[in-house]
C-alpha positions as a Markdown table, in Angstrom:
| # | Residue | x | y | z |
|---|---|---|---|---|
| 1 | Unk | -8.6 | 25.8 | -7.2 |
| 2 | Unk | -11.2 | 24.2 | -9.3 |
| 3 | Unk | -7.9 | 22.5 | -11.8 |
| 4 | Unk | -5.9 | 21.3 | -8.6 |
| 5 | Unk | -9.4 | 19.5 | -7.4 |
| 6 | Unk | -9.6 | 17.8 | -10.7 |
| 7 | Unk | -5.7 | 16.9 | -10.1 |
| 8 | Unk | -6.4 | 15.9 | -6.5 |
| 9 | Unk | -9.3 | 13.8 | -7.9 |
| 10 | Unk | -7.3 | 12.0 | -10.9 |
| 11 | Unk | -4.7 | 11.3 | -7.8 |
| 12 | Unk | -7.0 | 9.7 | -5.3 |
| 13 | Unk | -8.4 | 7.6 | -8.4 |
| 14 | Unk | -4.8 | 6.7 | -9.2 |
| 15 | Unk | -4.4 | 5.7 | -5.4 |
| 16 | Unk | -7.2 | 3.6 | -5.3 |
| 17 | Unk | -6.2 | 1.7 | -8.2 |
| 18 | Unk | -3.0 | 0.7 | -7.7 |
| 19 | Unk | -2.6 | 0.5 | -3.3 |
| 20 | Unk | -4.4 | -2.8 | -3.5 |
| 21 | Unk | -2.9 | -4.3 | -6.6 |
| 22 | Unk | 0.8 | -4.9 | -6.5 |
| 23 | Unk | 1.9 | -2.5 | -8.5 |
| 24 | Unk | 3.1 | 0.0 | -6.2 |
| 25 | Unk | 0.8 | 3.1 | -5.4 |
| 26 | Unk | 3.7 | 5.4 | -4.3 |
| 27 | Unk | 5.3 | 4.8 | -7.3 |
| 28 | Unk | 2.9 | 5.2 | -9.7 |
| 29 | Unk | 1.7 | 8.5 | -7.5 |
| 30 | Unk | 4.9 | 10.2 | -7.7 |
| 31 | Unk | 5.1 | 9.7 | -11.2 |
| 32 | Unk | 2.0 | 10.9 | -12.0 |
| 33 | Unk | 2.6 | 14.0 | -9.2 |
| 34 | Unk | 5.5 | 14.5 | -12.3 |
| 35 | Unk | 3.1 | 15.9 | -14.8 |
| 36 | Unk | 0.3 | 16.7 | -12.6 |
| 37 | Unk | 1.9 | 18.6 | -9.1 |
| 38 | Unk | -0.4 | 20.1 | -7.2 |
| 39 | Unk | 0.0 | 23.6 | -6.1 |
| 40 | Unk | -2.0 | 24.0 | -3.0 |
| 41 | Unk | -0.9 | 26.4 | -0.2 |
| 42 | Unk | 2.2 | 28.6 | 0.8 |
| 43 | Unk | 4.1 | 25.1 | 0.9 |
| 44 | Unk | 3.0 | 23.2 | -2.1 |
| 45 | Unk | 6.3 | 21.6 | -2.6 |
| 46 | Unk | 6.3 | 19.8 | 0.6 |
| 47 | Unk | 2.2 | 19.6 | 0.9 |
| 48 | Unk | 2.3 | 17.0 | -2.1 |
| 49 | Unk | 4.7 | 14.8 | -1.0 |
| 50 | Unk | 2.5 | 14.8 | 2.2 |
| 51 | Unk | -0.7 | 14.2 | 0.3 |
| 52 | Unk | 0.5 | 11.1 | -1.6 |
| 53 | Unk | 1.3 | 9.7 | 1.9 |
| 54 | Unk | -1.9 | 10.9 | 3.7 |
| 55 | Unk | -4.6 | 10.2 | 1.2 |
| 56 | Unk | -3.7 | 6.0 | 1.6 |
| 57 | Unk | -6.1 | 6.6 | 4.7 |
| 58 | Unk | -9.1 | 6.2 | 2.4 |
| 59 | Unk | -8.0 | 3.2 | 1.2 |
| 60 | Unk | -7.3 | 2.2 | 4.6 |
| 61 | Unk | -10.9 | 2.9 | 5.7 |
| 62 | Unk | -12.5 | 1.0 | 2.7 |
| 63 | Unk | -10.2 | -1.9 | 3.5 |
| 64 | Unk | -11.5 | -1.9 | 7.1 |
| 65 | Unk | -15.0 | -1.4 | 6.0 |
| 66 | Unk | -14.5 | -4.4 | 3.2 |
| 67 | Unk | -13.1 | -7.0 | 6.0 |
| 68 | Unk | -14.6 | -5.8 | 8.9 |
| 69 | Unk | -16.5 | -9.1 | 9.9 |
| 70 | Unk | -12.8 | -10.3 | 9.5 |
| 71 | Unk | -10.8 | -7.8 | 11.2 |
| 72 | Unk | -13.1 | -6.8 | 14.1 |
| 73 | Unk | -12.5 | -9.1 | 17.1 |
| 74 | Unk | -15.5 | -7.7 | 19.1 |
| 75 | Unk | -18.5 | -9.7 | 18.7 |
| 76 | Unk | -22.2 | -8.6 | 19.4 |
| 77 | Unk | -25.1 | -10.9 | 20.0 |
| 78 | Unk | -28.8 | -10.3 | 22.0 |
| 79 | Unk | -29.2 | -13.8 | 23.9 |
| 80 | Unk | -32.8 | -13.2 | 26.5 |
| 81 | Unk | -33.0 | -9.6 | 25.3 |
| 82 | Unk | -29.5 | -9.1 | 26.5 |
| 83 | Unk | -26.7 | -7.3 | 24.6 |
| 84 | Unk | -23.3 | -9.6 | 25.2 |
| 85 | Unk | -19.9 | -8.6 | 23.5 |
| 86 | Unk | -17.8 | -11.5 | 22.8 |
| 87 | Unk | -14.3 | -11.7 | 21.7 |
| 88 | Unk | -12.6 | -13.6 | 18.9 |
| 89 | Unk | -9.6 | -15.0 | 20.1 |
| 90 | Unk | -8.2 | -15.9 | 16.4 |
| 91 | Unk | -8.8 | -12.5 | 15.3 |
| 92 | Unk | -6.9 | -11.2 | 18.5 |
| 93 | Unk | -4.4 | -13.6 | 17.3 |
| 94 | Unk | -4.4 | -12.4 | 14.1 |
| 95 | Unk | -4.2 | -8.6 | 15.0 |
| 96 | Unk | -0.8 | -9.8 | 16.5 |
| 97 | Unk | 0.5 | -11.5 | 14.1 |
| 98 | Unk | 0.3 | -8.4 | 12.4 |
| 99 | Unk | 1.9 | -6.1 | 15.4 |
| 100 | Unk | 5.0 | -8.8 | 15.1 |
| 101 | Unk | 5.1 | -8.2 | 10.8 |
| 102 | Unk | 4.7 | -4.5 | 11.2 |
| 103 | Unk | 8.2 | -4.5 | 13.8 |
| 104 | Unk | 11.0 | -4.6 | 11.0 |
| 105 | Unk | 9.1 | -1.9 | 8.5 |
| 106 | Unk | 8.3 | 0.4 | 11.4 |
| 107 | Unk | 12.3 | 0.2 | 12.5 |
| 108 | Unk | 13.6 | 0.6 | 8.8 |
| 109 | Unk | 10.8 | 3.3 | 8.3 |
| 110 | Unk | 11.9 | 5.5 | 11.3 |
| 111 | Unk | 15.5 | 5.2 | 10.2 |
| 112 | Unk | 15.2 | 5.5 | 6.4 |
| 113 | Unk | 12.5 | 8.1 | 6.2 |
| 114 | Unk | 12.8 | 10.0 | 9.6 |
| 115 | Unk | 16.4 | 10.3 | 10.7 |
| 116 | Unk | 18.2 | 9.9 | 7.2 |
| 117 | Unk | 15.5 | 11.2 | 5.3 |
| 118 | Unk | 16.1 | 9.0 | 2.3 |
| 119 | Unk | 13.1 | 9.8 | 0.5 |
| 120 | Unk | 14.9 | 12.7 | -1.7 |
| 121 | Unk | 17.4 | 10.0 | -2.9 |
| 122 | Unk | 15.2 | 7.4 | -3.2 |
| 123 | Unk | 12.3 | 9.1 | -5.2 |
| 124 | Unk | 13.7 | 9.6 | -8.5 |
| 125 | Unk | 11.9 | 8.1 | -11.6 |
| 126 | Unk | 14.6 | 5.9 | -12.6 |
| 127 | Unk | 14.5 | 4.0 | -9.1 |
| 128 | Unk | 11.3 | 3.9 | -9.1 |
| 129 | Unk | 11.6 | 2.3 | -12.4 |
| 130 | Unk | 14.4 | -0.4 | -11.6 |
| 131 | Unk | 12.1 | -1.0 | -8.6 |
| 132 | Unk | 8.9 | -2.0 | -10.8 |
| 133 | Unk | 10.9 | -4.0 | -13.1 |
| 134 | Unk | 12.9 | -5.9 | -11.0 |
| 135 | Unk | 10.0 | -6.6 | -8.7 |
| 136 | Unk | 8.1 | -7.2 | -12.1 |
| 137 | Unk | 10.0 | -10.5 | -12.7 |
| 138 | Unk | 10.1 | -11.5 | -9.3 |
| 139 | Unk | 6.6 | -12.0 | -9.7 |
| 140 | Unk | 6.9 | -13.7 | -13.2 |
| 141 | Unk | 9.7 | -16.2 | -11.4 |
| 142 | Unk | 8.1 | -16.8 | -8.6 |
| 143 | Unk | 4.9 | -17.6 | -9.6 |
| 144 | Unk | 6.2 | -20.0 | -12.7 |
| 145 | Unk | 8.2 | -21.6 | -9.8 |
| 146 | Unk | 5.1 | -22.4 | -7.6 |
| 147 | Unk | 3.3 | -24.5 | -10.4 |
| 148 | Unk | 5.7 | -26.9 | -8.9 |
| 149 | Unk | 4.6 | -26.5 | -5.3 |
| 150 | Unk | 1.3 | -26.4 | -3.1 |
| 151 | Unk | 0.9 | -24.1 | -1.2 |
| 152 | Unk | 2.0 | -25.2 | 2.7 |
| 153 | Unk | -0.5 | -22.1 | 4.2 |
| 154 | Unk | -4.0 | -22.4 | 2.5 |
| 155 | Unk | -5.6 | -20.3 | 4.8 |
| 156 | Unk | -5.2 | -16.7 | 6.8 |
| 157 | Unk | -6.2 | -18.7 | 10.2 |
| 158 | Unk | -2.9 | -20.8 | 9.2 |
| 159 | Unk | -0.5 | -18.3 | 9.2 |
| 160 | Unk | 1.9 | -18.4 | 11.9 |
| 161 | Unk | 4.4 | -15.8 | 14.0 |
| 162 | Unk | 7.5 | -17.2 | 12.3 |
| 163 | Unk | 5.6 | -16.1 | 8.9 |
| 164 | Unk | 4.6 | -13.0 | 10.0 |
| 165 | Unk | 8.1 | -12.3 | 10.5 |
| 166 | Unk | 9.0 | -13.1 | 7.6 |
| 167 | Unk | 6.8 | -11.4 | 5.9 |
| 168 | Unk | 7.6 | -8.5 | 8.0 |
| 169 | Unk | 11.0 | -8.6 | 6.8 |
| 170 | Unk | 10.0 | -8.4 | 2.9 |
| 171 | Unk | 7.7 | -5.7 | 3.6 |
| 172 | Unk | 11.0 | -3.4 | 4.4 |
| 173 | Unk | 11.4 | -3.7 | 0.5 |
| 174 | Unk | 8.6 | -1.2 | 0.0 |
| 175 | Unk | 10.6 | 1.3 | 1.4 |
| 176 | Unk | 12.3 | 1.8 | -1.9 |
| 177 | Unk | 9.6 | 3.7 | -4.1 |
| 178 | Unk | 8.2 | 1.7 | -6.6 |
| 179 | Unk | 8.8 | -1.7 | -4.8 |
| 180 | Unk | 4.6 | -1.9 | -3.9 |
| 181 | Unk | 4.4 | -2.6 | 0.0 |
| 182 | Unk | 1.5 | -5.1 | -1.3 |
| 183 | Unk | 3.9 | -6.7 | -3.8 |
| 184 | Unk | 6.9 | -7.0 | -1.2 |
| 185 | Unk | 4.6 | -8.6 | 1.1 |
| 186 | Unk | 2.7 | -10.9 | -1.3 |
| 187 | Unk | 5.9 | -12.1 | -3.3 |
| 188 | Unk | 6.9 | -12.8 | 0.3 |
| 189 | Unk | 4.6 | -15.0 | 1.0 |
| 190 | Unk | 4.6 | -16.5 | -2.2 |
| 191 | Unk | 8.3 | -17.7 | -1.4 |
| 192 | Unk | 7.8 | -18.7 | 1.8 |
| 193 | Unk | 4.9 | -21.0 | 0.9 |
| 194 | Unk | 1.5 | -19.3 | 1.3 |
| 195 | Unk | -1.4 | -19.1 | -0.6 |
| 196 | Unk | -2.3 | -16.5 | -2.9 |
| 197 | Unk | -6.0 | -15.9 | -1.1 |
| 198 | Unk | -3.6 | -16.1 | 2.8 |
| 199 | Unk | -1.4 | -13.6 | 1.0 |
| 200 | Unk | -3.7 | -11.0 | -0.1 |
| 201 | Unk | -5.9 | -11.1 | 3.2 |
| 202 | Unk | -3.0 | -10.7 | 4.9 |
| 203 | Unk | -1.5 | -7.9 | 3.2 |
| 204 | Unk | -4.7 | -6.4 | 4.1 |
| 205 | Unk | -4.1 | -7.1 | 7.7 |
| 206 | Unk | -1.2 | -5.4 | 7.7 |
| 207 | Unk | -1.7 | -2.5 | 6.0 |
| 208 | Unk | -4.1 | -1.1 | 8.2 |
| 209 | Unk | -1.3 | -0.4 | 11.2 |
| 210 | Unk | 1.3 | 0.2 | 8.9 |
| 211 | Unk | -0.4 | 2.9 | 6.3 |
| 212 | Unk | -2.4 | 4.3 | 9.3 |
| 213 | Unk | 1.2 | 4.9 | 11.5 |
| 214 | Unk | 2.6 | 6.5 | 8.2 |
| 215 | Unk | 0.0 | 8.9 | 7.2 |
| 216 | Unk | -0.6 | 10.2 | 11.0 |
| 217 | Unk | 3.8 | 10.7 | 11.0 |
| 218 | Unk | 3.4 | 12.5 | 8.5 |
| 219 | Unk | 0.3 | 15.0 | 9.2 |
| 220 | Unk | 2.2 | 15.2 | 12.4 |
| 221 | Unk | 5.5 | 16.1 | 11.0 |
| 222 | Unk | 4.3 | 18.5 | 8.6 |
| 223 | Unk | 1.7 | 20.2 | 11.4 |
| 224 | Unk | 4.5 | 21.4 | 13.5 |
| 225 | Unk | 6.6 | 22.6 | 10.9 |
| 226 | Unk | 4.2 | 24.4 | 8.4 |
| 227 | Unk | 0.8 | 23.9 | 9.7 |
| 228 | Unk | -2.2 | 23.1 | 7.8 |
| 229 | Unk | -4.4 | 25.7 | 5.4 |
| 230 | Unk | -8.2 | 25.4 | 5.0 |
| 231 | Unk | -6.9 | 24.7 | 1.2 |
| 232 | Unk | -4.9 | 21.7 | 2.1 |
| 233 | Unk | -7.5 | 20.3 | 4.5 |
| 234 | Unk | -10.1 | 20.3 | 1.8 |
| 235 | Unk | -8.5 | 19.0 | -0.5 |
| 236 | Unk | -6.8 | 16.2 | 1.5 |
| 237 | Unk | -10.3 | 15.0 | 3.0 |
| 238 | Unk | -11.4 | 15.3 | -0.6 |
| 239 | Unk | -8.1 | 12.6 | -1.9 |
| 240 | Unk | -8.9 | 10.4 | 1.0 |
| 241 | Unk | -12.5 | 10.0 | -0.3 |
| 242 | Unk | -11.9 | 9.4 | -4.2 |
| 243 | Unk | -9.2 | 6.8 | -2.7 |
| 244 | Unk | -11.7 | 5.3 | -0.4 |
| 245 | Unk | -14.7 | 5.0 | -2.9 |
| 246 | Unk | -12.3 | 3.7 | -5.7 |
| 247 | Unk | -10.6 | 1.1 | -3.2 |
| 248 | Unk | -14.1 | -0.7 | -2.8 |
| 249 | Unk | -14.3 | -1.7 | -6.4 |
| 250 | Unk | -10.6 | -2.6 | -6.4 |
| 251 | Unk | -10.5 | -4.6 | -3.8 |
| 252 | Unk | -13.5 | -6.5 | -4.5 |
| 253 | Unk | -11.7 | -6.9 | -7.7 |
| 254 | Unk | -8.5 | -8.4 | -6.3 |
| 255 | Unk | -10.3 | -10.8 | -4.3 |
| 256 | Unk | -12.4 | -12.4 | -7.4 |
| 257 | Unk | -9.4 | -12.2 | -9.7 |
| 258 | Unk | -7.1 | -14.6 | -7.2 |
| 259 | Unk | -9.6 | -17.0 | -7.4 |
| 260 | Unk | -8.8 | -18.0 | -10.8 |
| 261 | Unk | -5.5 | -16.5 | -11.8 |
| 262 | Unk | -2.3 | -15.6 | -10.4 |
| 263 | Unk | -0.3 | -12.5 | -10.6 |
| 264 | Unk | 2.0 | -12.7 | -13.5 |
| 265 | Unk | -0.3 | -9.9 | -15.6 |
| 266 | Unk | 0.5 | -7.4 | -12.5 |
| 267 | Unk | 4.5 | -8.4 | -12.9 |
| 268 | Unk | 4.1 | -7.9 | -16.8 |
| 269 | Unk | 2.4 | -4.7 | -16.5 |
| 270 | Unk | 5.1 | -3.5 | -13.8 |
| 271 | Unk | 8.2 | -4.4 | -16.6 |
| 272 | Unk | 6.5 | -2.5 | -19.3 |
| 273 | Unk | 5.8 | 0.7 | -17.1 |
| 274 | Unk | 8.9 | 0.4 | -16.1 |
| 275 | Unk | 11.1 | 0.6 | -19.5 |
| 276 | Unk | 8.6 | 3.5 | -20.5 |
| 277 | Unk | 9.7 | 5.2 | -17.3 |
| 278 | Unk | 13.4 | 4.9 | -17.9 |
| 279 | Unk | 12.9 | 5.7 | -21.7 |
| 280 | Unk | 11.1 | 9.0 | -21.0 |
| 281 | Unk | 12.7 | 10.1 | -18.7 |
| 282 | Unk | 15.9 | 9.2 | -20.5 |
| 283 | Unk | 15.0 | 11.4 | -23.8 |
| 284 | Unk | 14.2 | 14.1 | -21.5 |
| 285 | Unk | 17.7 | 14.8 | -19.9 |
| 286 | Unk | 19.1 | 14.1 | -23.5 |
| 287 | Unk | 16.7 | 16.7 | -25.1 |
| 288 | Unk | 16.8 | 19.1 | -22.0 |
């Protein structure tokens, strides 16, 4: 157990690297899950493609924690000695805004993952590999394109319903593995005209719902068909907990960085793991 806690570790690190930045953490998680499976349990096969899903609930929580003065609508203030609970209306707004962006992914989701189950054709190295590339010059393009433009959405308050539609609709994207759900939505916005700052607090917004609805599918699904171990409990609250202590740094990171620069390195980064995917992968079937 103690080499599979080490793996569990190394994966929770890898997920709260790359969920944030738009890199894709699925993608990067199954490919790492390729060298590094975990064997825990009578089911391991299907326990790890659970875990990859269910540890993003750390992230989630740091996230939360991170923003909560921003995502919390419920006020407290002591006025005469009195406790009074106010509510923010523009982060009730906000919240949905996010309910009307999280409609397309959770329709495609259900279909895609939970009725066709497309996950077994769709997470295979080399598409995860087209999926980083491809996505890796988008955000090359895009962003040389916007040097051109300003930015018509400056601000998260700014962000409207018809955007959150939209940005909705490019978040299906991340269905394919390797896409990012952070980089579909953020390239999203980019296109459509918001800032970089709007984009990545947003993207936050959203992911809360979204990663949260996943994960608990998930636990749920694979509860009533296998059940959970002591083994896999531990070692899922252990993932969630690397994830959530590295997410901190990371997004703290992210936040800082878009101040200044924009996110061609991240496209860059995403071609050049990509061609090293395809090539590996590649000399394997040819040697095998």
């Amino acid at each position: 157990m103690f080499i599979e806690a080490l793996k569990v570790i190394f994966l929770g690190i890898v997920e709260g690297v790359t969920e944030w930045l738009p890199v894709s953490s699925t993608g990067h998680m199954l490919l790492v899950d390729e060298f590094l499976r975990i064997k825990i349990g009578p089911n391991s096969a299907e326990f790890s493609r659970v875990f990859i899903d269910v540890i993003q609930l750390g992230a989630i929580l740091a996230v939360v924690l991170f923003f909560f003065d921003k995502m919390c609508p419920l006020k407290f203030e002591k006025d005469d000695g009195k406790l009074e609970i106010e509510l923010e209306k523009d982060i009730v707004s906000m919240w949905m805004k996010v309910v009307v962006a999280c409609v397309p992914g959770v329709i495609a989701t259900v279909i895609c993952k939970f009725i066709f189950d497309l996950d077994k054709y769709l997470e295979i190295p080399f598409v995860i590999a087209a999926a980083l590339i491809v996505y890796g010059i988008g955000f090359i393009v895009i962003e040389n394109y916007n040097k051109k433009r300003r930015p018509k959405v400056e601000k998260l308050s700014e962000i409207t319903y018809k955007h959150a539609l939209m940005i909705g609709l490019f978040q299906v994207l991340s269905i394919i593995p390797g896409t990012s759900r952070s980089g579909s939505t953020i390239i999203g916005s980019l296109i459509i005209g918001i800032s970089r700052k709007a984009a990545a607090e947003f993207t936050f917004f959203l992911a809360v719902p979204v990663m949260f609805g996943l994960s608990a599918l998930q636990v749920l699904k694979y509860y009533l068909e296998f059940g959970f171990c002591a083994d896999e409990v531990i070692m899922l609250v252990l993932g969630m907990l690397v994830a959530f202590a590295v997410s901190l740094f990371v997004i703290k990171f992210l936040m800082e960085y878009i101040r200044k620069h924009d996110f061609k390195v991240f496209g860059w980064y995403r071609i050049v793991l990509g061609i090293i995917v395809i090539i590996y992968f590649a000399a394997r079937m040819i040697l095998a």
